[in-house]
DRENDO-1510 file (C-alpha; in Angstrom, 1 decimal, always signed):
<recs>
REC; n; res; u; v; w
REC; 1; UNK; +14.7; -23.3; -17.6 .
REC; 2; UNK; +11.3; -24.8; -15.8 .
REC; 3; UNK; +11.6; -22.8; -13.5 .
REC; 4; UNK; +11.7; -19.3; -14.9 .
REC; 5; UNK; +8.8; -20.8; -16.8 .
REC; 6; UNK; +7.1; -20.9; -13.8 .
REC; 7; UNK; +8.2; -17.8; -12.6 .
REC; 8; UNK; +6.4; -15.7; -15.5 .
REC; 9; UNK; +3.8; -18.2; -16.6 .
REC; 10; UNK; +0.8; -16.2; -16.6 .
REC; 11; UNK; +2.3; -12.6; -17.4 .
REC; 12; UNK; +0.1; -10.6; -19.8 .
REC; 13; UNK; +1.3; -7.2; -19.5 .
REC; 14; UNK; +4.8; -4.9; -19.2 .
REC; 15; UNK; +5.3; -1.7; -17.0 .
REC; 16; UNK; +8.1; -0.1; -18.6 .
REC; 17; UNK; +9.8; +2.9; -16.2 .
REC; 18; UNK; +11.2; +5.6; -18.6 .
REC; 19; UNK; +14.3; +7.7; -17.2 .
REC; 20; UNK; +16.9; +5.4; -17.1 .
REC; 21; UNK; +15.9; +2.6; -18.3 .
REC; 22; UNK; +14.5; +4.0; -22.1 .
REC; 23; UNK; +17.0; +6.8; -22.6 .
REC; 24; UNK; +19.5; +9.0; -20.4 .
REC; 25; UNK; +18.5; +12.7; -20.2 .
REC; 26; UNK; +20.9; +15.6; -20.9 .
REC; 27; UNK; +21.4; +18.1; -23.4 .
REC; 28; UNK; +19.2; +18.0; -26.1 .
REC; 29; UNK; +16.6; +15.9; -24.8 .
REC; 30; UNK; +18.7; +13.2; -23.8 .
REC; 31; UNK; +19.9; +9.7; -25.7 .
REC; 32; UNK; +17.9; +6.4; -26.0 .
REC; 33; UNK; +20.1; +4.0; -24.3 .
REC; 34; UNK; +21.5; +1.0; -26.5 .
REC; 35; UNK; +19.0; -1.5; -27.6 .
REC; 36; UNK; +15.9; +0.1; -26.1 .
REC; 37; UNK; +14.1; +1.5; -29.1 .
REC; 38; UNK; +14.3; -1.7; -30.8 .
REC; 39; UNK; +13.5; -3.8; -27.5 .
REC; 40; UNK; +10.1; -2.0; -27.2 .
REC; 41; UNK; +9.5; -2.2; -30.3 .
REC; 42; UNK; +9.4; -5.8; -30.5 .
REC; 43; UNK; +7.6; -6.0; -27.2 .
REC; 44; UNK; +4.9; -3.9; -29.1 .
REC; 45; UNK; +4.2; -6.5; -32.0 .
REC; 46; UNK; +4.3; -9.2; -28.9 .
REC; 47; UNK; +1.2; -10.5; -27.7 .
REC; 48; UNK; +1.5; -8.7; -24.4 .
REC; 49; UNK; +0.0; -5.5; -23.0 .
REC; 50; UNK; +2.7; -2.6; -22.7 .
REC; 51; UNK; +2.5; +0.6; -20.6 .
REC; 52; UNK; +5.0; +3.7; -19.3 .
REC; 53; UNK; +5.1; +4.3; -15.8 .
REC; 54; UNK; +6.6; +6.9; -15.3 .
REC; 55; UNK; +7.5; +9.4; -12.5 .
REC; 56; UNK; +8.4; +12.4; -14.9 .
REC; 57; UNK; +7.5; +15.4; -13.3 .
REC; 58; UNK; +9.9; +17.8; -15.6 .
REC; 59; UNK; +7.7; +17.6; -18.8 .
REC; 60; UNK; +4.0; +17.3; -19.4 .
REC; 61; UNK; +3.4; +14.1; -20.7 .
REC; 62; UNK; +3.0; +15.5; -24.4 .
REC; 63; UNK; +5.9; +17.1; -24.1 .
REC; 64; UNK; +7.5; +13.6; -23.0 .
REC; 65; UNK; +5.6; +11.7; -25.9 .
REC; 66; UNK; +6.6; +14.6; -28.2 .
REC; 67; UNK; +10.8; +13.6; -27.0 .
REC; 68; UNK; +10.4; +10.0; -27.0 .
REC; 69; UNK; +8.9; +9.9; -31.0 .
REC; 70; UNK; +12.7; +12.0; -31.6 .
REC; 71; UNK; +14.6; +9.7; -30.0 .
REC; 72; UNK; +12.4; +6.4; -32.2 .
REC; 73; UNK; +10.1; +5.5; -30.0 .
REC; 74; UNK; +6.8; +4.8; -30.9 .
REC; 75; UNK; +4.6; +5.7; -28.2 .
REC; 76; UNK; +1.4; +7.7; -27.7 .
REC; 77; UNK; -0.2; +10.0; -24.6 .
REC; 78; UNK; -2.6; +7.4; -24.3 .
REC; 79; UNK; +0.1; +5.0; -23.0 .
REC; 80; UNK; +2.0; +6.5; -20.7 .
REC; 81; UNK; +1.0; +6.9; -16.8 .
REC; 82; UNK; +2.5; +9.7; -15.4 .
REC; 83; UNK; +2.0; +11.7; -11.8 .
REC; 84; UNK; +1.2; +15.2; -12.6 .
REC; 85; UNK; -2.4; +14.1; -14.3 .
REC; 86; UNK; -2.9; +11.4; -11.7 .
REC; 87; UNK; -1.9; +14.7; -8.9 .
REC; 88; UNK; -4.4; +16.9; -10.7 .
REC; 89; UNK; -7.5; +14.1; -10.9 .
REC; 90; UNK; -6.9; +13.8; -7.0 .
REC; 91; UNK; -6.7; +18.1; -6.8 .
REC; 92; UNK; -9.8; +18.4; -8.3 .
REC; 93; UNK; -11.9; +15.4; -6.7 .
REC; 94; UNK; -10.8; +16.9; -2.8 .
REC; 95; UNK; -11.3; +20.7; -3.3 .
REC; 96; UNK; -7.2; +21.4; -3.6 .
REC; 97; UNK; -5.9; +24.1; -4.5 .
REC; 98; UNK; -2.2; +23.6; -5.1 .
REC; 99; UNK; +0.4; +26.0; -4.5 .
REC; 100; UNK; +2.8; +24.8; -6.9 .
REC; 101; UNK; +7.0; +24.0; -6.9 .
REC; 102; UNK; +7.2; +22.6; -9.9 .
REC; 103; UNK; +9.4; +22.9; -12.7 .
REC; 104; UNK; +8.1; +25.5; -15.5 .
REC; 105; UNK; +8.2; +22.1; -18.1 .
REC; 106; UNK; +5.0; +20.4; -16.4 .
REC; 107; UNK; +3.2; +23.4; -15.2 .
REC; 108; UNK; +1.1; +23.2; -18.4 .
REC; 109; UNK; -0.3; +20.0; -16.5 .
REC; 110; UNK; -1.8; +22.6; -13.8 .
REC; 111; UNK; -3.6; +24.8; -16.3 .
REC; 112; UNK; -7.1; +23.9; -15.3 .
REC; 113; UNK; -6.4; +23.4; -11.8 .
REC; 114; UNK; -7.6; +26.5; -9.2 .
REC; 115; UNK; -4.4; +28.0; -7.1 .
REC; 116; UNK; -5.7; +31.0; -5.7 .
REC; 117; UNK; -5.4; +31.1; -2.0 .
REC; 118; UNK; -3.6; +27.5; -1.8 .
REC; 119; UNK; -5.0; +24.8; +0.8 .
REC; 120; UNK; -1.8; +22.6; -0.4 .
REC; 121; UNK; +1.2; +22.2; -2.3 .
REC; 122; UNK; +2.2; +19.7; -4.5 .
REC; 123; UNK; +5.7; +19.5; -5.8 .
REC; 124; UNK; +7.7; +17.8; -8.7 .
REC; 125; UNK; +11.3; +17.6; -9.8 .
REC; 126; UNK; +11.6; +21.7; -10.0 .
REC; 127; UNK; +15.7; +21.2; -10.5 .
REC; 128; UNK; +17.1; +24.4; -10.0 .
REC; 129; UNK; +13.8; +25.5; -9.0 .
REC; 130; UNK; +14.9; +24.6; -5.3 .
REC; 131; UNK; +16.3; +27.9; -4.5 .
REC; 132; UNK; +16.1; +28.5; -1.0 .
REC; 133; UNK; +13.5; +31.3; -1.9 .
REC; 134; UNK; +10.7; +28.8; -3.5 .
REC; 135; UNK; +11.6; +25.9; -0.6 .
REC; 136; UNK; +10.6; +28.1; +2.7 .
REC; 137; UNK; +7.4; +29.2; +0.2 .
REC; 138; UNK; +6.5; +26.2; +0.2 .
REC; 139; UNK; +7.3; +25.6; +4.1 .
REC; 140; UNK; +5.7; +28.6; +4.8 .
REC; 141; UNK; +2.1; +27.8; +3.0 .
REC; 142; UNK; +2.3; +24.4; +4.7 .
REC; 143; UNK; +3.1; +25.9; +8.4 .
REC; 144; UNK; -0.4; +28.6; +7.6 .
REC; 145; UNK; -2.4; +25.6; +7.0 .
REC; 146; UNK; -4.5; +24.1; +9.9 .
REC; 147; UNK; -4.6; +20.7; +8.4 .
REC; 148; UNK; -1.0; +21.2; +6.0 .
REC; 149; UNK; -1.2; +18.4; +2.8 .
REC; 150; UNK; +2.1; +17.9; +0.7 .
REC; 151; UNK; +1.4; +16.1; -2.6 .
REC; 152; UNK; +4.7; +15.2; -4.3 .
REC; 153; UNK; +4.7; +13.9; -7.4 .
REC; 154; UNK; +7.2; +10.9; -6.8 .
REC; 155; UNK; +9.8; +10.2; -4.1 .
REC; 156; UNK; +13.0; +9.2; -6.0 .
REC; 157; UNK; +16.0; +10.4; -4.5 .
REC; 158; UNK; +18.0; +10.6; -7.6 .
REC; 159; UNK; +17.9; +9.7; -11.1 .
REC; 160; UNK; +20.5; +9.6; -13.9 .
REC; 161; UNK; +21.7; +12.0; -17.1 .
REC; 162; UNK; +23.9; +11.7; -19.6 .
REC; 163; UNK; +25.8; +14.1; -16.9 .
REC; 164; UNK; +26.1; +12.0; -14.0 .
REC; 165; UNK; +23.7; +11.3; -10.7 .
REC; 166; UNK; +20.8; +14.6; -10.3 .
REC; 167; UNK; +18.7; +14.6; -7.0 .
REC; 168; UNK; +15.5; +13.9; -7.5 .
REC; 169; UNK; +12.1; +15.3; -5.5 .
REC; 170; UNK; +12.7; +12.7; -2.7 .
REC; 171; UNK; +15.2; +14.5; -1.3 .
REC; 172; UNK; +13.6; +18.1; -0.8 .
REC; 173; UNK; +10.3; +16.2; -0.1 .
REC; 174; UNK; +12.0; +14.7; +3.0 .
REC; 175; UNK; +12.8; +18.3; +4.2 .
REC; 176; UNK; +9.4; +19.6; +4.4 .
REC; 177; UNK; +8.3; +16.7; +5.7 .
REC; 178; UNK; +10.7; +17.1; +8.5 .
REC; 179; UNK; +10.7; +21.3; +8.7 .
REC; 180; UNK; +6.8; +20.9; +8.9 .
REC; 181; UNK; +5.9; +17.6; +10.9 .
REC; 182; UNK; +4.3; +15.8; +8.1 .
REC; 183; UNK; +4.2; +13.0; +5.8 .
REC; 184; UNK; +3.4; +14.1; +2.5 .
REC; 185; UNK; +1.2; +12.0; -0.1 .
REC; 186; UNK; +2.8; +10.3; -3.0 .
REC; 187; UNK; +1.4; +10.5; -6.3 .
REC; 188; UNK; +3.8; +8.4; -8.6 .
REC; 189; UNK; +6.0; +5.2; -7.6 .
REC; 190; UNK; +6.3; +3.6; -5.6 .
REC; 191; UNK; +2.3; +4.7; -4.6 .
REC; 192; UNK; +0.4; +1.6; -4.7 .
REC; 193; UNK; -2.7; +3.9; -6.2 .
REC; 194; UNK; -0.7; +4.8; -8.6 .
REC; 195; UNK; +0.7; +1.2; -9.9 .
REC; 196; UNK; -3.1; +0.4; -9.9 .
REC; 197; UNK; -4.1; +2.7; -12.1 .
REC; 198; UNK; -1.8; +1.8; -14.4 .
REC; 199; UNK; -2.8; -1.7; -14.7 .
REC; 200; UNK; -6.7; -1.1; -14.7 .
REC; 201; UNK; -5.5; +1.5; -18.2 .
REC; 202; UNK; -3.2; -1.8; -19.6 .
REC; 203; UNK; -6.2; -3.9; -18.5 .
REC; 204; UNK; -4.5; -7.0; -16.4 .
REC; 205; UNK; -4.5; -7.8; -12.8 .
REC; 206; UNK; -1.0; -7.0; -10.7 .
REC; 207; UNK; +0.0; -11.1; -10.7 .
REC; 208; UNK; -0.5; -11.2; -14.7 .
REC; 209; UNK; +2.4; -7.7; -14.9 .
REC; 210; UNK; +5.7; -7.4; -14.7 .
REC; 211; UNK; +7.6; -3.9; -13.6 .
REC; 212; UNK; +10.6; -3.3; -15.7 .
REC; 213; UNK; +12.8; -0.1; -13.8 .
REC; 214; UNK; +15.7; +0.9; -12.9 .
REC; 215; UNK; +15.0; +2.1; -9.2 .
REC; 216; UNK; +15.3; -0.5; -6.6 .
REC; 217; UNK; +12.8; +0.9; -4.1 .
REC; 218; UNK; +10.4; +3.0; -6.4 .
REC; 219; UNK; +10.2; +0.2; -9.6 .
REC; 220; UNK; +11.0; -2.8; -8.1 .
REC; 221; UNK; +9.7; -2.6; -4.4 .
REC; 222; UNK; +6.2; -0.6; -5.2 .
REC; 223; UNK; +5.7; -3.0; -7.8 .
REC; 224; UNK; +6.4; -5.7; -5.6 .
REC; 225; UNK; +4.5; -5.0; -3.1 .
REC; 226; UNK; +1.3; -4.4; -5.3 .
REC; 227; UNK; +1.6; -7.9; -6.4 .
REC; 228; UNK; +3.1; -8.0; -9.2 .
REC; 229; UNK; +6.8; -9.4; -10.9 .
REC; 230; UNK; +9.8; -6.7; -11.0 .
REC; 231; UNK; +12.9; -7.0; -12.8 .
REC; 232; UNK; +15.7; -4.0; -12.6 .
REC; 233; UNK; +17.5; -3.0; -15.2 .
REC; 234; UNK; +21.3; -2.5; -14.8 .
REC; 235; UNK; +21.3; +0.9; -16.5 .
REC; 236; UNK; +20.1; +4.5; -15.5 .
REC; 237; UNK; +20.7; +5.2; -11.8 .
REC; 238; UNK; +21.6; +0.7; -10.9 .
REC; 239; UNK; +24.4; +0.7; -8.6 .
REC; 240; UNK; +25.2; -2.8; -7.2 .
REC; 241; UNK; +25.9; -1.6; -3.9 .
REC; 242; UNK; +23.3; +0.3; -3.8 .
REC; 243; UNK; +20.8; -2.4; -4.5 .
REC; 244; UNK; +22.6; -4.7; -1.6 .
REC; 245; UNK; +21.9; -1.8; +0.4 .
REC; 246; UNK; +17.9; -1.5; -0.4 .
REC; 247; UNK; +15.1; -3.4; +2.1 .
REC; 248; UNK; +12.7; -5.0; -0.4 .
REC; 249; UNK; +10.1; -7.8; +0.1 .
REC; 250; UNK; +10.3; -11.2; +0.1 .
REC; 251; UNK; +9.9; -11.8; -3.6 .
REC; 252; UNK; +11.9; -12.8; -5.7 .
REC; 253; UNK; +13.8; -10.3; -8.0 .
REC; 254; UNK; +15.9; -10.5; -10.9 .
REC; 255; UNK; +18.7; -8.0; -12.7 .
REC; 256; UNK; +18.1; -7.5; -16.3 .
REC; 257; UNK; +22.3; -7.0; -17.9 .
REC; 258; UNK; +24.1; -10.2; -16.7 .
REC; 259; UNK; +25.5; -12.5; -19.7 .
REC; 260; UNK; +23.3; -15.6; -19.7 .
REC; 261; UNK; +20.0; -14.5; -18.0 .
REC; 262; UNK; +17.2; -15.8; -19.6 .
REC; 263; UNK; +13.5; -15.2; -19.0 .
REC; 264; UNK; +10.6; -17.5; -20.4 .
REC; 265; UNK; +7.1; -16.2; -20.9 .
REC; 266; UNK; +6.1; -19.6; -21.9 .
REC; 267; UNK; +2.2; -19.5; -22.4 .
REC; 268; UNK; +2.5; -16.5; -25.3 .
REC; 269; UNK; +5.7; -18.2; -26.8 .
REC; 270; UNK; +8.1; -15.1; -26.0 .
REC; 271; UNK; +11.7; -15.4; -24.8 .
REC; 272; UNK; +13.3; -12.0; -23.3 .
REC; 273; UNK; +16.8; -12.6; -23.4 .
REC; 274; UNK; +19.8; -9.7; -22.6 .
REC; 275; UNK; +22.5; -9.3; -24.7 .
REC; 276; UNK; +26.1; -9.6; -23.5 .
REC; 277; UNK; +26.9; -5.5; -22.6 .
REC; 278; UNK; +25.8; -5.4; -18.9 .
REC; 279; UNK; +26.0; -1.8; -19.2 .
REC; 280; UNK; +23.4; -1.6; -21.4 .
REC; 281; UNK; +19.8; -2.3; -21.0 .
REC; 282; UNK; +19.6; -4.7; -23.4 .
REC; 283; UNK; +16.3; -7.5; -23.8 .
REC; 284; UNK; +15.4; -8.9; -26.8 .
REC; 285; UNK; +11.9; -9.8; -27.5 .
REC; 286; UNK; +11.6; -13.1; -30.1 .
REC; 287; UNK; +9.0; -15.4; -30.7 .
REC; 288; UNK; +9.5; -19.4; -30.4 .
REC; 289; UNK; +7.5; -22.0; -31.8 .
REC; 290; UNK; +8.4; -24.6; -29.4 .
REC; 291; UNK; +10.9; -24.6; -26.1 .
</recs>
């Protein structure tokens, strides 16, 4: 018990991912997975600072706040960090001008943003939007360019629905990389710029947060590697092997869903405890008196 103490003594904020680890999406928006609306609640009325950070790039982040208040969340704009408005900040403060694949749902993100004879692209989770067609676009804008510069928003590989496993941008990201010789520029986890951001918004440094995701490398790793705590969740797109598989840092890191895992936050008085289903993502927030 003293030493999970010590392990989160100090922690002042949460970074909580989204997909996966706050609902499943699917038809009709998708289904908050079991215990999460109550679990952020409760975090809410705790004494510690709570932020999304998010790699949506499907919906515009009202659209996304707009989903999450249907499925009982209570969450605002204002508290959610997500790529496409951190992509378009960056677009507008080098001279970009994006040629976008995208899906339709965040273009509204792009409104203000100049794409008339494109000196970049930037690309999202488009989904079926990766026709063949739209992809050698893409390449071909990139291969015109003297000094080519891929934004993507994100690098997941996949993520989950209520359908099974979907391929995320990662995947065509890594084509055009290698079809055009490049390295393209992540906005989104795991970017370290992007983890920033988010804490300077919750207000606390990177040793006082703790990253709450479901992605191994993106969640856990970025967050890691910024400084600060990461704990995966064992719903949304965990896989055990998968995990065994992943190259992480030397820190520790712990699996939110196994029976009997207990985390302290000792200074505020807060236990986050799982409940028994480790198919669920399932943490309940209570406040103590004494320990």
């Amino acid at each position: 018990m003293a030493a999970w103490r010590e392990r989160l003594a100090g922690v002042r904020g949460v970074l909580l991912d989204i997909s996966g680890v706050l609902y499943d999406g699917g038809a009709g928006g998708g289904v908050p997975i079991a215990g999460s609306v109550e679990a952020v609640a409760r975090l809410k009325r705790s004494p510690l600072k709570v932020r999304l950070c998010t790699n949506e790039s499907q919906k515009s982040r009202r659209e996304l706040v707009g989903l999450l208040r249907r499925l009982g969340f209570s969450v605002s704009e204002g508290e959610v960090t997500a790529p496409a408005p951190a992509a378009c900040q960056i677009l507008r403060a080098r001279g970009l001008r994006p040629h976008l694949l995208i899906h339709e749902g965040v273009r509204s993100e792009f409104d203000q943003i100049d794409t008339s004879n494109p000196n970049c692209v930037v690309m999202g989770d488009a989904a079926e939007g990766f026709s063949f067609q739209n992809m050698n676009k893409a390449f071909q804008v990139l291969m015109e360019l003297e000094n080519p510069v891929l934004i993507s928003l994100g690098k997941g590989r996949y993520y989950k629905e209520t359908s099974g496993l979907m391929l995320d941008v990662g995947a065509y990201m890594k084509a055009l990389e290698y079809a055009c010789g490049i390295e393209a520029e992540v906005v989104g986890k795991p970017s370290p710029e992007f983890f920033k951001s988010a804490l300077q918004e919750m207000g606390v440094e990177a040793h006082q947060a703790i990253m709450i995701g479901d992605d191994i490398v993106c969640d856990v790793g970025g967050a890691q590697r910024c400084g600060m705590q990461a704990l995966q969740v064992r719903t949304g797109k965990f896989r055990s092997v998968l995990r065994r598989r992943a190259w992480l840092p030397a820190f520790p890191r712990w699996s939110l869903g196994a029976s009997r895992l207990l985390f302290l936050f000792s200074r505020i008085k807060v236990v986050i405890f799982p409940k028994h289903q480790s198919t669920m993502w399932t943490f309940a927030v209570f406040y103590v008196t004494v320990f």
